[in-house]
C-alpha positions in Angstrom: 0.0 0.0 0.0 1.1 3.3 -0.9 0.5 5.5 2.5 -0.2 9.0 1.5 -1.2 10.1 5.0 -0.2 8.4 8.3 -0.9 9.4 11.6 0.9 7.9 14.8 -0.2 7.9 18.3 -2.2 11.6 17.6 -2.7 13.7 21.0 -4.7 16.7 21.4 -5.2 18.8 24.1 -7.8 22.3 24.0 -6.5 25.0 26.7 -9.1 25.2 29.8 -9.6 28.6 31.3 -8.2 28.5 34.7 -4.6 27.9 36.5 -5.7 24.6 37.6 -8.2 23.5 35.3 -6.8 20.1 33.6 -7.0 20.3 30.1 -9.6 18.1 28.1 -7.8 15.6 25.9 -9.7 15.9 22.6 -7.6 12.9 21.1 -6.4 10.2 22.9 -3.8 8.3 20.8 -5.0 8.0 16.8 -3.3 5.9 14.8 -4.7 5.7 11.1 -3.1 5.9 7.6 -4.6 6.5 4.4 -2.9 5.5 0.7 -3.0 7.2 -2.1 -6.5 7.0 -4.1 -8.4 5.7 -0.9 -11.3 7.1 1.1 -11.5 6.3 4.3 -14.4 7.5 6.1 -14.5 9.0 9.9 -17.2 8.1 11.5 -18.5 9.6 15.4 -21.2 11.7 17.1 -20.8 15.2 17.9 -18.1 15.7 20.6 -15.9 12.4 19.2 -12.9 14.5 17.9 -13.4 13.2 14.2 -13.4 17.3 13.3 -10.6 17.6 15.1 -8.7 15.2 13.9 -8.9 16.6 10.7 -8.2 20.3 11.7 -5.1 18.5 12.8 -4.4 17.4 9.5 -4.8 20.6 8.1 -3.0 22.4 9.9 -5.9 24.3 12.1 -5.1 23.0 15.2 -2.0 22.0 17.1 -1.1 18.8 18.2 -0.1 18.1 21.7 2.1 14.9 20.9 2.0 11.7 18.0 2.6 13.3 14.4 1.1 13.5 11.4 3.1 12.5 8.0 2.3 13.4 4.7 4.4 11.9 1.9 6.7 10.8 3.9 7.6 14.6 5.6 6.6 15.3 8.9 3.8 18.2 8.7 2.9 18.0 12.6 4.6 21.4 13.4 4.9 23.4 10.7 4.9 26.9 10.8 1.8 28.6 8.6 4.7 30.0 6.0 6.1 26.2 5.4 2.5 24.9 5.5 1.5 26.7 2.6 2.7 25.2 0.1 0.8 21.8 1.3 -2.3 23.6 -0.1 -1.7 22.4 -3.2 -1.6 18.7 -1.5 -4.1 18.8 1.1 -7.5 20.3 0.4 -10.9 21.2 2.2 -14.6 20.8 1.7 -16.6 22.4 4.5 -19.9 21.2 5.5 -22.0 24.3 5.1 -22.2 25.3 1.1 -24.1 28.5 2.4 -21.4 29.9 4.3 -18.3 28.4 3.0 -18.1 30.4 -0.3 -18.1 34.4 -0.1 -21.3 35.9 -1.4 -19.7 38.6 -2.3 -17.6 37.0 -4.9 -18.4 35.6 -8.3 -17.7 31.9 -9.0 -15.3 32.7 -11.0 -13.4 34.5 -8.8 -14.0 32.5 -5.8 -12.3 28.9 -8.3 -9.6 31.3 -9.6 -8.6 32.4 -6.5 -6.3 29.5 -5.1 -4.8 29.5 -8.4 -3.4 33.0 -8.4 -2.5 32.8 -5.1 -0.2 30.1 -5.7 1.3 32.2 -9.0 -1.3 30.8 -11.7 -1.9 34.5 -14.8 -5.2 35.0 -14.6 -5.7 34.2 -18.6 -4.4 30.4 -16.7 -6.8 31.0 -13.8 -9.8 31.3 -16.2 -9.1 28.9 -18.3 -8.9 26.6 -15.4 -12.5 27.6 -14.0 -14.3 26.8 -17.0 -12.7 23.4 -16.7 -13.6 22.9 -13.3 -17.3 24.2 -14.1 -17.0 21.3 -16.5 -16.0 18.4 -13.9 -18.3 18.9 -11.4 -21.4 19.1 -13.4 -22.1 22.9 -13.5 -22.7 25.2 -17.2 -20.2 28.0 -17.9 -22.3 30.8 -17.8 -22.2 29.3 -13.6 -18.9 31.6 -13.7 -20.3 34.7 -13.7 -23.3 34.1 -10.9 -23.3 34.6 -7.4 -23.2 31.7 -4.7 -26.8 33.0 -3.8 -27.8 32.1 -7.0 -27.4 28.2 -6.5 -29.2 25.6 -4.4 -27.5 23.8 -2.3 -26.2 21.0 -4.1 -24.7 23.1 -6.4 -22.9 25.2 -4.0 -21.4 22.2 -2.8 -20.4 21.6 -6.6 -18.7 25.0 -6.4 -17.0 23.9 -3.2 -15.9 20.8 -4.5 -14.4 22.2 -7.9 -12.5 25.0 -5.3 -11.1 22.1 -3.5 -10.0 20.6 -6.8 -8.4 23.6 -8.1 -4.9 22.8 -7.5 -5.4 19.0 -8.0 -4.9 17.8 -4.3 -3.4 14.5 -3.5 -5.9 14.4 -0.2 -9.0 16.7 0.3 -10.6 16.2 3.9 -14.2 16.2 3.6 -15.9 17.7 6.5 -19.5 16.8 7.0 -19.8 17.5 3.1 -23.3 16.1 2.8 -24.9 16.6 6.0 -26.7 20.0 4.8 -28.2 18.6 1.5 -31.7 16.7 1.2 -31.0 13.2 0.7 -31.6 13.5 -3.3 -28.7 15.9 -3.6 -26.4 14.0 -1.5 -26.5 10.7 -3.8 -25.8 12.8 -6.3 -22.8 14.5 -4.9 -21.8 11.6 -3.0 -22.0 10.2 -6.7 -19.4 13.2 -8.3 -16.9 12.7 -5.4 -16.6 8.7 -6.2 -16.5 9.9 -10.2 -13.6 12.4 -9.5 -11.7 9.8 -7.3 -11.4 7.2 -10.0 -10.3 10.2 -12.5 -7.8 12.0 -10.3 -6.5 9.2 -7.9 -7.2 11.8 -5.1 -7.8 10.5 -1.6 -10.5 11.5 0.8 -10.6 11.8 4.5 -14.2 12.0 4.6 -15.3 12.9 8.5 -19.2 12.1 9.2 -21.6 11.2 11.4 -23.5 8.7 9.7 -22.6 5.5 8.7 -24.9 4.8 5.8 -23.2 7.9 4.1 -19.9 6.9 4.6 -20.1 3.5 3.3 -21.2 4.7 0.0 -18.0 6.4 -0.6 -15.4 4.5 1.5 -12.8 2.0 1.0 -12.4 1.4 4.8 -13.9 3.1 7.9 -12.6 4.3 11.0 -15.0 4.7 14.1 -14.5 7.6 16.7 -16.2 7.8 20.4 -14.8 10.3 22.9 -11.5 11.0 21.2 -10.4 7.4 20.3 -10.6 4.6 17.9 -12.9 1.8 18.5 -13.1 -0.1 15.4 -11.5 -0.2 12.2 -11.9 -1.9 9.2 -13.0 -2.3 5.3 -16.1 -0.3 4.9 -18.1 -3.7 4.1 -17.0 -5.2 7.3 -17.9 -2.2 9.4 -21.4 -1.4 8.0 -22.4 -5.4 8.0 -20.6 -7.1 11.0 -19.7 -4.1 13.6 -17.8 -5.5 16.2 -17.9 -2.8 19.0 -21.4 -1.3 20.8 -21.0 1.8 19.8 -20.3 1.4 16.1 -23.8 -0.8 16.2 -25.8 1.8 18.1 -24.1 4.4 14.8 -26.2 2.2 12.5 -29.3 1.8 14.1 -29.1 5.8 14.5 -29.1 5.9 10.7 -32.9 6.7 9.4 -34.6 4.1 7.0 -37.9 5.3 4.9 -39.9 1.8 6.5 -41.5 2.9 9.8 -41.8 -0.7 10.9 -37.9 -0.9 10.3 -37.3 2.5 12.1 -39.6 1.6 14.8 -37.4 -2.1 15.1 -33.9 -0.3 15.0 -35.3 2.4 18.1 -36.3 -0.9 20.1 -32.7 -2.3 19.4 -31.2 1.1 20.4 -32.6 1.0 23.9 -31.3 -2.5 24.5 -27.7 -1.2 23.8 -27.1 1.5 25.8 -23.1 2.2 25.7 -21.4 3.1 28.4 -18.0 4.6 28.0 -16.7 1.7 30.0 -18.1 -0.7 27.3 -16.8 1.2 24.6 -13.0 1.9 25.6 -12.9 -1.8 27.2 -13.6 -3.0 23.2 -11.4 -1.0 21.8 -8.4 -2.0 23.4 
């Protein structure tokens, strides 16, 4: 396997206000790796340090011990001025399509804009737009609009074409579908597993729900307060989940047949998971 991204034995800490306040330890030891042209999806709940873990890996917030390696070369520590050139490498997609482009900027400009900043002319910077229109679905004439113009789906498509601008090796995918009606997310869930087989790019893709991530993803990694409880291919995970908490993550996902639903809510309340449970299975 060809390991684009590997993280070793990845500690967080967030300050506490207070002389004596013990910091909270956001992660508690993550070790994962992802190769080149692979997905692997981040699954938690709210509060499980999967968003963390990948502000980590870009660079947004500072590790307290482990490191991070990407291509071989340590990027745990680097200052903004040597990070900046990974932004050609390692790319974003934010969850919110409403507030992650500016409104006051035309699609154009907001797809040309990584370019010129890393030295593209802009004759090179527009020529690359309309190309980008092109691969995620959108019309030309999209270049000249406003982000208020677009539903959201196709903000997303804007944010996804940013993210492909300077033709990442990884993009971290951050809750990328979790504001779109389920329609639209098939159908970008769809364009992000196109892109992948045309590009080779890999995907962290974080998440709270399960039946998402196993669309898209090679293999899965399961979060609960901070650590890894289960890992595995994403067809192993999804089918035959061997920890508590990664089975109470799939009867939380919602199914259209109400006698199913109802089933799964009976199922939840015989496995309530205590954090005891949950670390003891992990280790």
């Amino acid at each position: 396997m060809n390991t684009l991204l590997q993280v070793s034995d990845l500690r967080l800490h967030y300050p506490r206000v207070g002389l004596r306040a013990t910091p909270p330890e956001v992660l508690r030891g993550i070790t994962l790796q992802i190769a080149a042209g692979e997905t692997l999806g981040l699954v938690g709940e709210s509060g499980s340090g999967k968003t963390t873990l990948g502000r980590a890996v870009l660079g947004l917030a500072e590790p307290s011990a482990g490191a991070i390696r990407f291509a071989g070369a340590d990027i745990t520590h680097l200052s903004a001025k040597r990070r900046r050139p990974l932004a050609k490498d390692i790319q974003v997609i934010f969850q919110d399509p409403y507030s992650s482009l500016n409104p006051a900027m035309q699609i154009a400009d907001i797809l040309a804009e990584p370019l010129v900043a890393q030295g593209a002319t802009a004759a090179d910077a527009r020529g690359s737009v309309r190309s980008l229109l092109d691969k995620v679905g959108l019309p030309a004439d999209a270049a000249r609009r406003y982000p208020r113009e677009f539903s959201g789906g196709q903000r997303q498509r804007v944010a996804i074409a940013r993210s492909l601008a300077l033709r990442p090796r990884l993009i971290v995918c951050d809750e990328p579908v979790s504001a779109l009606d389920l329609t639209t997310q098939a159908r970008v869930l769809d364009l992000l597993i196109d892109i992948q087989r045309e590009t080779g790019v890999a995907y962290l893709f974080i998440t709270h729900d399960l039946q998402v991530v196993r669309h898209v993803s090679h293999r899965i990694a399961v979060m609960y307060q901070g650590e890894l409880v289960e890992t595995g291919s994403a067809a192993d995970v999804t089918s035959n989940p061997q920890n508590e908490y990664t089975r109470n993550l799939l009867l939380a996902s919602p199914t259209a047949d109400p006698d199913r639903q109802r089933e799964r809510r009976e199922l939840r309340r015989t496995l309530r998971v205590t954090t005891t449970n949950v670390v003891t299975q992990s280790r």
